[in-house]
Each structure stands twice: as C-alpha cells, then as structure tokens.
C-alpha positions as CSV (number, residue, x, y, z in Angstrom):
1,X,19.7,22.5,-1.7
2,X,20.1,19.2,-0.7
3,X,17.3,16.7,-0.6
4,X,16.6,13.4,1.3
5,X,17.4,9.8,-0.2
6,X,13.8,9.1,-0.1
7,X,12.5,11.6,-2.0
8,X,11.8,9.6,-5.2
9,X,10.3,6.9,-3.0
10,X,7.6,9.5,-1.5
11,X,7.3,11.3,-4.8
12,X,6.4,7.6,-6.4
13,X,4.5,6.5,-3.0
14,X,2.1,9.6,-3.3
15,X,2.2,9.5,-7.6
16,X,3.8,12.8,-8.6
17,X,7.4,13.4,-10.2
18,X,10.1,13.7,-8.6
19,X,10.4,17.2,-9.8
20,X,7.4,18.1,-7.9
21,X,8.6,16.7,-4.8
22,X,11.4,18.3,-5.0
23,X,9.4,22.0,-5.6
24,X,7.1,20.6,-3.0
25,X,10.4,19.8,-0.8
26,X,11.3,23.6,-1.2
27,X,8.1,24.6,0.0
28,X,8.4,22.8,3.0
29,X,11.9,24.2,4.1
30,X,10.5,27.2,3.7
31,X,7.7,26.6,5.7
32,X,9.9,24.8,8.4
33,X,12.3,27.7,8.6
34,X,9.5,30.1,8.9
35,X,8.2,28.3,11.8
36,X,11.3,27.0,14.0
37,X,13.3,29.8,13.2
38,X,16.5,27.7,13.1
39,X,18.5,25.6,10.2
40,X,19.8,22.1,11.2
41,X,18.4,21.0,14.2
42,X,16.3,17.7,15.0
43,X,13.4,20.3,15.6
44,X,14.0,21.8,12.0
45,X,14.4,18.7,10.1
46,X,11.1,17.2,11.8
47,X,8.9,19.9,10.7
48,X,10.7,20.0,7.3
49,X,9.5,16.1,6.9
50,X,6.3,16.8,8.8
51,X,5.3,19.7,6.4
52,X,7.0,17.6,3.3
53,X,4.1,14.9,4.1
54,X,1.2,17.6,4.5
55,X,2.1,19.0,1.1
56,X,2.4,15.4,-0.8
57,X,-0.7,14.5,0.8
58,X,-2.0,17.9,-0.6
59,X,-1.1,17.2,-3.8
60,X,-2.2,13.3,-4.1
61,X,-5.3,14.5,-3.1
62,X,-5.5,17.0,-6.2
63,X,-4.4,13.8,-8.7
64,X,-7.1,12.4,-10.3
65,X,-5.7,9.2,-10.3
66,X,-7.5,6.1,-9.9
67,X,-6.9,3.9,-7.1
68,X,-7.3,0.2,-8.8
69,X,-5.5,-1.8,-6.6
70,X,-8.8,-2.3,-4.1
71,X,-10.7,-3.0,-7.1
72,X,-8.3,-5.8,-8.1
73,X,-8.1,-7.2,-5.2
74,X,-11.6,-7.3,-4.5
75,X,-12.1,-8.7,-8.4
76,X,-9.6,-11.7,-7.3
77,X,-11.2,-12.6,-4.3
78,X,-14.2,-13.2,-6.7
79,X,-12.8,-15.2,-9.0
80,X,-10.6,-17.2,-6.4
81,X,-14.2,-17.9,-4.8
82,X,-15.6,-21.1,-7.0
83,X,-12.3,-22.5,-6.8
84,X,-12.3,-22.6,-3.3
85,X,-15.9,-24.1,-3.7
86,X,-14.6,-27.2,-5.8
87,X,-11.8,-27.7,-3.4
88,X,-14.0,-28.2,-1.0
89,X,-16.5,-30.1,-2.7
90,X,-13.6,-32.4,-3.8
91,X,-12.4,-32.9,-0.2
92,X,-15.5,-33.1,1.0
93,X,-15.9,-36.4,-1.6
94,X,-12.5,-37.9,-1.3
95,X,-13.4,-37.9,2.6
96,X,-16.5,-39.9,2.2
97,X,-15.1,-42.5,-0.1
98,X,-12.5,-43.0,2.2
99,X,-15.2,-43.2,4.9
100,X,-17.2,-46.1,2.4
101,X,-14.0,-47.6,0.8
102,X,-12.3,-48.2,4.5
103,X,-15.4,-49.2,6.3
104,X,-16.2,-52.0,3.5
105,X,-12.4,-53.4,3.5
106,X,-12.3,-53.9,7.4
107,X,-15.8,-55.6,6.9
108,X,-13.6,-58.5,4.6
C-alpha cells in the first residue's frame, strides 16, 4: 500500500515512528473505505487524511511525552529579562549625559 510523502513528517510532527504511522495510516484507509465506499477519489483521499489526523492525534495524546518547548521559552524570556533592564538603564544614561554634556558645550 502506498503511503503519502509526508508521512514521516506527521509521524515526527505528532512524536511516534514512522512505523506507527504507517499502521496508523492502514487504519485510516480502512476506515475511509468503510465510510465513502469508493477507492481513489478526492472524497476518499480526504477522509483517508482526515481520519489519518484523528488517529495521530489519538495516539499523541496517549504519549507521555513532555512538552518542553513552552517551558523553554518561557525560561528564556526570564533570563532575557535583566538584560533588557541594563539596556535600558544604559540608554536611559547615555541620553542624559548627552542631555548635560551638549547643554554645557553650547553654553561656551
């Protein structure tokens, strides 16, 4: 049975191996055969994909797999934060002494 070109990229998108989507891409043939009752038209190969997503959506939700990226980026944010602070402390500074150095050289 053939299987799409993106099947490694939703198997990898959703965490499981590409030998699980591709049982999990059986599955949903089945299914969309079952349901439209014909092989190889637009209506067929939009419920294949359709069910294809249910199931891999089904089965990420079984994975206990953390999701860290949120975490990380939340954790960067924090320690991007007191750098931001000194930046603009320091322009805050550099604009006053220009304020004080350029107001006491137009007053020579």
């Amino acid at each position: 049975m053939k299987t799409p070109k993106l099947l490694p990229w939703y198997a990898r998108k959703a965490g499981v191996s590409t030998a699980r989507a591709e049982a999990l891409w059986s599955k949903a043939v089945r299914t969309a055969t079952a349901e439209t009752g014909w092989v190889g038209n637009a209506e067929y190969w939009g419920a294949c994909m359709d069910a294809f997503t249910a199931l891999l959506d089904q089965e990420r939700n079984t994975l206990c797999a953390p999701q860290v990226l949120p975490f990380v980026r939340s954790h960067s944010r924090t320690w991007r934060l007191p750098l931001i602070a000194m930046e603009d402390m320091f322009t805050a500074f550099h604009t006053s002494w220009q304020r004080s150095v350029g107001g006491s050289s137009r007053a020579l």
